[in-house]
NUTORLUM-122349 format. One record per residue: x, z, y of N, C-alpha, C, O, CB in turn; residue in three letters. Coordinates in pm, whole numbers, plus 50000, padded with zeros to 5 digits. Glycine has a CB too. Layout:
BEGIN
XZYXZYXZYXZYXZYAla/...
//
This chain:
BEGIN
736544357623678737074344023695736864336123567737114340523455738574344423733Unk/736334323123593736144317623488737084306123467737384300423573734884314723483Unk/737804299623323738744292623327738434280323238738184281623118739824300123297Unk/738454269423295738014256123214738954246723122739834239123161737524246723316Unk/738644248623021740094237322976739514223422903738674225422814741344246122834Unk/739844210522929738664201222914740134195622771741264191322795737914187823101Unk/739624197522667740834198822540740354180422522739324174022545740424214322351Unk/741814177022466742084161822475740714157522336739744150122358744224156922428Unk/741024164322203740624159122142739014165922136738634177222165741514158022046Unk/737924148722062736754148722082736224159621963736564159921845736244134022084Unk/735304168422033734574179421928734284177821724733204177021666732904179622003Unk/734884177821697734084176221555732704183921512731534180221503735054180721449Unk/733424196721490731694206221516732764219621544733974220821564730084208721322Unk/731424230421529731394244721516730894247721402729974243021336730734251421612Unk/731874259021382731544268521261730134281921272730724291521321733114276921239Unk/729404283921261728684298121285728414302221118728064294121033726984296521394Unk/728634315921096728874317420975727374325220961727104331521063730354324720938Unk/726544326020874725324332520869725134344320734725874346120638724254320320863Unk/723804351320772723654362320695723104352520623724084348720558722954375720733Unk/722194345620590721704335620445721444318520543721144315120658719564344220345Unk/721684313620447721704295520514719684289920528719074282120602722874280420330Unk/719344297620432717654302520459717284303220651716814296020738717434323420373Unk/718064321220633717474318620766718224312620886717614311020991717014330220808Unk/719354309720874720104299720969718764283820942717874285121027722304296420890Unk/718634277620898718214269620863716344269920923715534260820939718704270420723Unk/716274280720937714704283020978714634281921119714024273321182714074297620935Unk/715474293421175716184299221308716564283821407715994281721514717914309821254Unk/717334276621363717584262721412716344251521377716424240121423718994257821342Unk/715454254821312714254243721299713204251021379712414243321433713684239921129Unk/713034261521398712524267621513713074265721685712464270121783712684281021472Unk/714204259021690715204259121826714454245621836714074241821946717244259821819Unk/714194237321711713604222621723714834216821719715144208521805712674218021857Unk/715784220721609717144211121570716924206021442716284213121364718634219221565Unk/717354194521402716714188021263718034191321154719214190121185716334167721279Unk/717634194921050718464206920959718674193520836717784187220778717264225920894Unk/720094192220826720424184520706720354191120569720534203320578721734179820722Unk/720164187120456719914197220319721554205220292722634204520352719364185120147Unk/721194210820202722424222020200723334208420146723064196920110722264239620072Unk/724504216420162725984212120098726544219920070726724230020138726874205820158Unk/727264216119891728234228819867729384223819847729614212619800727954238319752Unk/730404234519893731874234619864732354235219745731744240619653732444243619917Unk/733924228019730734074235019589735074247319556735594251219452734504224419496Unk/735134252619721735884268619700734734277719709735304288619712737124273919831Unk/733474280019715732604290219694732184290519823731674301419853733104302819636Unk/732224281019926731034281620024729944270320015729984260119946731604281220167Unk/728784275420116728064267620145727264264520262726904273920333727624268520074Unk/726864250620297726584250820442725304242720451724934235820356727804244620533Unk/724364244020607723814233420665724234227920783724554235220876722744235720677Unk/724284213720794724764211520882724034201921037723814190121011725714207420812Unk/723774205121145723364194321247723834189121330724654193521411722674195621301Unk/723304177221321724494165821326723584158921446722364158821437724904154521157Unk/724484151621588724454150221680724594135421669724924128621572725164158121742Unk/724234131621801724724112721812725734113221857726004102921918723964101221905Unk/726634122121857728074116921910728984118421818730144115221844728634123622031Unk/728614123721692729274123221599729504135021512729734136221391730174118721639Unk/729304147821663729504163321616728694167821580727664161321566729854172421688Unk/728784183321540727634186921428727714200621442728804203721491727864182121264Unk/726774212921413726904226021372726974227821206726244221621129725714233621435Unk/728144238621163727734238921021727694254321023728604262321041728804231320902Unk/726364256321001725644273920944726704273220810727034263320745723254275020878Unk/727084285920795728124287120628728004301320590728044310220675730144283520641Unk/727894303020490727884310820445728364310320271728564299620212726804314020491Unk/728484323220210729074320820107728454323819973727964334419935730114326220122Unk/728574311219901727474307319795727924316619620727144322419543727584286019779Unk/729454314719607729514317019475730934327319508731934320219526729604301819366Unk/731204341619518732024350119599733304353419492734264360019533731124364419656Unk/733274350219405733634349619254735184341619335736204346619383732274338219114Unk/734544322519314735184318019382735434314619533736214305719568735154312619332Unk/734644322719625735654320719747736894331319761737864327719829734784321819885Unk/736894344519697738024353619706738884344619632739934343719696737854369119645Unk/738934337119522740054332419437740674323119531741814324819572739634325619294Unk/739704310419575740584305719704740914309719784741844303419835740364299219764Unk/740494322319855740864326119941742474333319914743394330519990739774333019985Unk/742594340019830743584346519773744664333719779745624335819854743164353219623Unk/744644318019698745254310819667745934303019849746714293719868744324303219552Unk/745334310319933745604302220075744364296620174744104295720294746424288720034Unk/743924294220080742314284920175742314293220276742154305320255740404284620095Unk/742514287620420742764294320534741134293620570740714304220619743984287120642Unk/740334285120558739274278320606738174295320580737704303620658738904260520501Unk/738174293420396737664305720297738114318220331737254326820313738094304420152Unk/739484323620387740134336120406739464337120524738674346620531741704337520406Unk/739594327420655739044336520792737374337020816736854344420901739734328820944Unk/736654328520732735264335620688735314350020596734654360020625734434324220594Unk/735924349320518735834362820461736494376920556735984388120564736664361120319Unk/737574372520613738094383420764737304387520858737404398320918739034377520862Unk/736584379920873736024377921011734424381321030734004389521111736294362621050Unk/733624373920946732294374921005731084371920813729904368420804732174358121173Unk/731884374620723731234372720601730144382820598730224394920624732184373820482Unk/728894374120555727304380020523727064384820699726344394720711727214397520371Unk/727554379520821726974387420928726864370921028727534360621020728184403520995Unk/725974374021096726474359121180727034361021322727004371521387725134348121203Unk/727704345221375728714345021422728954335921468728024327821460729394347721370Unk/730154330921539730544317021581732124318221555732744325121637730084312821750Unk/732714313421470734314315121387735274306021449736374308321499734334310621212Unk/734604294721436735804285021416735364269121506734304263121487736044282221219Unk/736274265321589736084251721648736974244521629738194245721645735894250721772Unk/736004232321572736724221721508736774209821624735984208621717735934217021362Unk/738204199221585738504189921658738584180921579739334182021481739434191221731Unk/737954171521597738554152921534740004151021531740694153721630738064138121651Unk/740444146721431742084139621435742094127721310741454127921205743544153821391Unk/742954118121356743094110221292744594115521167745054111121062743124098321396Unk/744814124021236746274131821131746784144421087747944148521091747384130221178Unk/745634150421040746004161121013747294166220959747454177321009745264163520957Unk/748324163220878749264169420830749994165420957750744175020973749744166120687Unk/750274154921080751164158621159750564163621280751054160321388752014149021178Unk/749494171721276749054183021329749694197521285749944206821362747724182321303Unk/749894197321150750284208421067751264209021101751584220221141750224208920939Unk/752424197121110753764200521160753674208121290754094219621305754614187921180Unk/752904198521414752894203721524752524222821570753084229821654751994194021572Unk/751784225121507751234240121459752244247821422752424259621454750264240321339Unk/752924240921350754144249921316755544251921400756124262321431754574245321193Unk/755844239721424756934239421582756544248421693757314255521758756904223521668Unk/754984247221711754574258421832754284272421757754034282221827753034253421927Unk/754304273121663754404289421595752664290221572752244299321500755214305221734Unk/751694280621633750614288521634750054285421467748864288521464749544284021769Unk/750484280721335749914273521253749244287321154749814297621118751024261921186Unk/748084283421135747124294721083747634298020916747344308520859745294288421093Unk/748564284920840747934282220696748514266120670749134259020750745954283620695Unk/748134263520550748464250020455747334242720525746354246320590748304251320260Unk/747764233220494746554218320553745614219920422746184221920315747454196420564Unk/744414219420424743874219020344742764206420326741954203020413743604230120345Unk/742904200620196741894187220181740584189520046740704197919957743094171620130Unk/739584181620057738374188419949737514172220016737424163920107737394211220000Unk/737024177519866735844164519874734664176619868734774188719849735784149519709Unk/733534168319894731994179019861731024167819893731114160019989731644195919986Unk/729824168219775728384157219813727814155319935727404166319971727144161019749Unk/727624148520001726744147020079725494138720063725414128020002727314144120165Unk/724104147820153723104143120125722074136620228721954144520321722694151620062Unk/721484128020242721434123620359719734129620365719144134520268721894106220377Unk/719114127720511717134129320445716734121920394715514122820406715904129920523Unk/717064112120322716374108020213716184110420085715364106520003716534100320207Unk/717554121420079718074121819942718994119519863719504125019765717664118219899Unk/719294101619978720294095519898722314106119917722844113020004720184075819975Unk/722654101619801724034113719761725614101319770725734090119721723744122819522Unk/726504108819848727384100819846728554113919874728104125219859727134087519951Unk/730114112419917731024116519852731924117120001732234106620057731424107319717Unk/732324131120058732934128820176734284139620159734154151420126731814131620309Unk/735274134620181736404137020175737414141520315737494133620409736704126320113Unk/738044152920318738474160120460739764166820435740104172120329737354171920516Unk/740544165920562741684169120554741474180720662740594179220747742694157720572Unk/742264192120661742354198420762743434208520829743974216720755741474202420749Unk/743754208320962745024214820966744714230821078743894229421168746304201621037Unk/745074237921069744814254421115745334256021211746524253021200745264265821038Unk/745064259421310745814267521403745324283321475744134284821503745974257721510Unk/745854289421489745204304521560746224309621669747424306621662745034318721433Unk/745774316321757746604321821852746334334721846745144337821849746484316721981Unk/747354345321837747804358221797747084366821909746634377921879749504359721791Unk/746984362122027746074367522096744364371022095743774379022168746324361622170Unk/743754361321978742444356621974742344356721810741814346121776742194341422056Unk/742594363221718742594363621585741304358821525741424351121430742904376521545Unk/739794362821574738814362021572738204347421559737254343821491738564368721660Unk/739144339021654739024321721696739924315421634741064313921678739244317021849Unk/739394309921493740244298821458739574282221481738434277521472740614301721300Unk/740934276321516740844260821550741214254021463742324257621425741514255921653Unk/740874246621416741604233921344740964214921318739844209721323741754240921190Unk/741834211621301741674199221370740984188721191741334193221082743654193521466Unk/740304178921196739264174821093739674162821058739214155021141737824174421135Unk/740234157820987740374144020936739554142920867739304150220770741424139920877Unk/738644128720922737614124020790738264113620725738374102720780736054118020830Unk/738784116220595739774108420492738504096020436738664083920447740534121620334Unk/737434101720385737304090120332735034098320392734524107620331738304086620110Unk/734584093720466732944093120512731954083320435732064071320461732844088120669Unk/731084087120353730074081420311729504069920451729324073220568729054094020260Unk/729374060720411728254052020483726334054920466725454048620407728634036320418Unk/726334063720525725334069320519724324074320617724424086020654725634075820467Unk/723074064520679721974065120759722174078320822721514086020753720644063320685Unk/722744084920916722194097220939721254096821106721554105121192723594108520931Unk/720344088221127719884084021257718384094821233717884100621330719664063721277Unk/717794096121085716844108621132717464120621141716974128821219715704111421043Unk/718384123421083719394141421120719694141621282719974152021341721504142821023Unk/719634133821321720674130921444719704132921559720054135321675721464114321446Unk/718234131321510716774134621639716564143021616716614148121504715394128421659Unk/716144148821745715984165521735714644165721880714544158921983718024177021780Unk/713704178521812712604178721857712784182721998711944179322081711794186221781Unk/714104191622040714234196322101715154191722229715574198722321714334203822038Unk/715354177022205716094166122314717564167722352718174163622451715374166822456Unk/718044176322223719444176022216719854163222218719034156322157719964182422109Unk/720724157322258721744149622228723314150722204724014141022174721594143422300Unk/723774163022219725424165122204725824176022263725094178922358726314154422263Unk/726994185722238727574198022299728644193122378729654186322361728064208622197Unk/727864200822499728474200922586729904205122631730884200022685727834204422625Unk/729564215622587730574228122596730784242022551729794249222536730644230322693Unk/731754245722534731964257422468732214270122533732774269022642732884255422393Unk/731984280522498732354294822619733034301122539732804300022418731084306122687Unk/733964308422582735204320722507735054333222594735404332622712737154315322518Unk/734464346622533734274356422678734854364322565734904362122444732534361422778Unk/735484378922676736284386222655737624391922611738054382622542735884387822636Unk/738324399122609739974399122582740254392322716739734392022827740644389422429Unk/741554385822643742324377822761742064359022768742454350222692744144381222727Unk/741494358722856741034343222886741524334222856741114324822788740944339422987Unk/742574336422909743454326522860744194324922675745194320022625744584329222967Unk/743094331722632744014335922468744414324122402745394321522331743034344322338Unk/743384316922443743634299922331744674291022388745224282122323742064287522326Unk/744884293322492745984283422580747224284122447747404272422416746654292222777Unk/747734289422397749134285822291748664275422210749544269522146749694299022181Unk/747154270422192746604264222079746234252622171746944243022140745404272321989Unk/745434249822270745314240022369746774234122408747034222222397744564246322490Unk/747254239222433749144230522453749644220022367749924208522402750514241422422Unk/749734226122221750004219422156748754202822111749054191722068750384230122070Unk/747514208322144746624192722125747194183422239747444171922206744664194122151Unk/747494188122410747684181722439746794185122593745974194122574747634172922343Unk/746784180122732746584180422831745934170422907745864171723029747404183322860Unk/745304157822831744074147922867743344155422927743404167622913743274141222759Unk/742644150422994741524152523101740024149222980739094145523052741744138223268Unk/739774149322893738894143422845738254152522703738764163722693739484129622826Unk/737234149022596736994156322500736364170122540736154170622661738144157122432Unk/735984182422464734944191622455735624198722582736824199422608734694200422302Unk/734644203422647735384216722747735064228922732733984232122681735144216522889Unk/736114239422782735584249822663736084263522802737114265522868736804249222447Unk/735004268922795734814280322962735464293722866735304297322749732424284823050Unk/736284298622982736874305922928736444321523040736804319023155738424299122910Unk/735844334723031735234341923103735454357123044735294360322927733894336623112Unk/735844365723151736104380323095734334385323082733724391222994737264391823229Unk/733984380523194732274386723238731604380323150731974370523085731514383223399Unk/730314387523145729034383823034727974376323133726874374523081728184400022949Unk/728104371923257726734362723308725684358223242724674358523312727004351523352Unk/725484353623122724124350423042723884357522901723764351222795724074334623012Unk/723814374622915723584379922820724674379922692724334385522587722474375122802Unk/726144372822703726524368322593726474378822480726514375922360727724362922613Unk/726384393422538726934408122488728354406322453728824409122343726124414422350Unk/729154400522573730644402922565731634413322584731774419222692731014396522628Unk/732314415822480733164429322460734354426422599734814416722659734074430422266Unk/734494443222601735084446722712736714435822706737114427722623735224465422706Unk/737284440822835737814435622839739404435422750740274427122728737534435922937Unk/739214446422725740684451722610740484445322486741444441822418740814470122563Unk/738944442922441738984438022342739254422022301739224414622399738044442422313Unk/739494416122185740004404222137738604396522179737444400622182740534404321967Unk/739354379422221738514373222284737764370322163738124373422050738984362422372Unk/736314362022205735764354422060734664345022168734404345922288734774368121899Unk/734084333922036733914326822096732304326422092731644326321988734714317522066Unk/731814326122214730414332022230729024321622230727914324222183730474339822374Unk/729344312022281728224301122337728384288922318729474283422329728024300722469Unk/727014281422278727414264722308726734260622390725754268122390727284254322205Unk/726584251422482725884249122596725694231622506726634225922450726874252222778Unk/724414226722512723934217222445723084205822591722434209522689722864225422314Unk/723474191922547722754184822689721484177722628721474171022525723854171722781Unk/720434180622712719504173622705718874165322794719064168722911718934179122673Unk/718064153922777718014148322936717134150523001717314147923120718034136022963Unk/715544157222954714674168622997715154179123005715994181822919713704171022934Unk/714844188423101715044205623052713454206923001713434214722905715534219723213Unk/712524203523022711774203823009710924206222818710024213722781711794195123096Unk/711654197122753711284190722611711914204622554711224207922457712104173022556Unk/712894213522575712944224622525712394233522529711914239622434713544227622531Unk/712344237922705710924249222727709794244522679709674253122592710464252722878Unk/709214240422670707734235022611707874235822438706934239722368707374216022668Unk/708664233322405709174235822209709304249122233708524257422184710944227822123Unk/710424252622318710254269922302709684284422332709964295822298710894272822321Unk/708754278222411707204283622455706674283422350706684292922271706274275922554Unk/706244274922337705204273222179705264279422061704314283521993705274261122115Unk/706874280322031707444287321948707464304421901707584310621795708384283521983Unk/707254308122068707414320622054708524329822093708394342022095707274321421953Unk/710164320622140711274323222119711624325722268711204320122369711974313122037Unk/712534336122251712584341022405713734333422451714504326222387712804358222433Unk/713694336622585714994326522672714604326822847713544328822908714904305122605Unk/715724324322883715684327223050716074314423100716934307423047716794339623114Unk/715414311323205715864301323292716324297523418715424296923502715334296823290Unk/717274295123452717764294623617718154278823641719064273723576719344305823653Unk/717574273123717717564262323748717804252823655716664251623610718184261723833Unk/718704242623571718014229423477718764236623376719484227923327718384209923506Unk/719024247923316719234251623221718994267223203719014276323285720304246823202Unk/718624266822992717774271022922718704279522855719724273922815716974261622854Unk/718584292922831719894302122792718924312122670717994319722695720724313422964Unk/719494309022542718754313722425719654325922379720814323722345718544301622305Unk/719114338822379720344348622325720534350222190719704346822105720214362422368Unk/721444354622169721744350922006720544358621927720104369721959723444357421944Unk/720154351321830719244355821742719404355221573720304347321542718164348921782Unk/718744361721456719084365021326719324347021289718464339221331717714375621230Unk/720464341721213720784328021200720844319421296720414307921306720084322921129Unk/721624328821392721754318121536723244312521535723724301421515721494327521707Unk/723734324321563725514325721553726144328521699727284332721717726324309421493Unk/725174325421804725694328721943724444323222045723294318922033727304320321974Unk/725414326022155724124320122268723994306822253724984300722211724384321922436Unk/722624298322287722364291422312722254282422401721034281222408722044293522287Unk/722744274322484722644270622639722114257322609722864251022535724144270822739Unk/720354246922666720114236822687720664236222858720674247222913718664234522639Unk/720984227422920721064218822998720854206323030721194197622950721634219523009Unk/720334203423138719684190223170721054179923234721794183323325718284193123296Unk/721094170223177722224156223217721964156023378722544147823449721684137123132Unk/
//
């Protein structure tokens, strides 16, 4: 049985944590996704990130200077601790992020419902656009996890202060992405994230996110005793076409059943892949 929950607030991105940002970075320019230059943190990670026309983005992460991500991590950085728990130097899909205009009274809310992961945490870090040009982006963020799903952390993204900054070539992609669709959660108990979905709220609207004991598209989803995690992104394009033909060419394997394109996870992937046609 599969279980749909269409979560109020609009996607910010996904986390996939990688064995080197190298080959995450290759792996996704091979998918025909256009790869923004690195960015570094100033707790000891580092990321690439691709960035969508709707605003959302993937950030490949991995960890740059280990010195200081254990020190933050040690100090609280919930963000730094459940990369290092969870999926450090291996890749993965960790963490889904949500847009909010308020993070600290998210933090309260997290905490009234018991599900709150951690401290709100805020950081500036450079940003670089493809041109080069460098500007200064500032983020607030608040944690949540459900005790059922340890593996899946959520938390919600305040952009405090966003560079004004061209990102219209990051945002084309060879491969006729335009935006994520949706998200898949397989194995454990399906329903694991529901303590964390309650508290955002019950709109009909924003990312939808499939919730499935069974593996239907290769996900290699753990049995059912085991803790859920979060497996797939399903991506829309308005050809199906403009992908198979990039990923033919490419070399890159994938199956197809009617207007959508199912990529199994590969070295700097972080999970399955799903194109679909609008």
């Amino acid at each position: 049985m599969t279980t749909r929950h269409n979560w109020p607030r609009a996607l910010d991105h996904c986390v996939l944590p990688t064995a080197g940002l190298d080959l995450a970075k290759a792996r996704l320019e091979a998918l025909g996704f256009t790869v923004a230059p690195m960015g570094v943190h100033p707790f000891g990670t580092a990321n690439h990130c691709t960035y969508f026309a709707d605003g959302s983005f993937l950030e490949s992460l991995s960890v740059a200077d280990r010195a200081l991500a254990e020190r933050a991590a040690a100090a609280g950085n919930v963000f730094v601790r459940h990369h290092l728990e969870t999926l450090d130097g291996r890749d993965g899909f960790s963490a889904l992020v949500l847009q909010t205009n308020g993070a600290a009274a998210d933090h309260r809310a997290f905490i009234d419902a018991g599900v709150s992961a951690g401290d709100v945490l805020e950081f500036s870090r450079a940003f670089i656009d493809a041109s080069g040009a460098r500007a200064t982006a500032t983020f607030r963020l608040a944690f949540a996890q459900a005790l059922e799903a340890p593996g899946i952390l959520v938390f919600t993204c305040e952009r405090v202060a966003v560079p004004h900054v061209d990102r219209a070539a990051l945002q084309r992609h060879a491969n006729g992405v335009t935006c994520i669709r949706s998200i898949t959660v397989v194995g454990g108990d399906t329903e694991a994230l529901e303590p964390v979905a309650a508290v955002l709220g019950t709109a009909q609207s924003g990312i939808a996110i499939d919730a499935t004991p069974i593996d239907p598209w290769n996900f290699g989803a753990p049995a059912f005793e085991e803790a859920s995690r979060l497996a797939a992104i399903s991506f829309a394009v308005e050809h199906i076409e403009q992908p198979k033909t990039l990923l033919h060419g490419a070399g890159i394997d994938f199956s197809l059943e009617a207007r959508r394109i199912i990529v199994p996870p590969a070295a700097g992937q972080g999970g399955t892949f799903i194109f679909e046609a609008d």
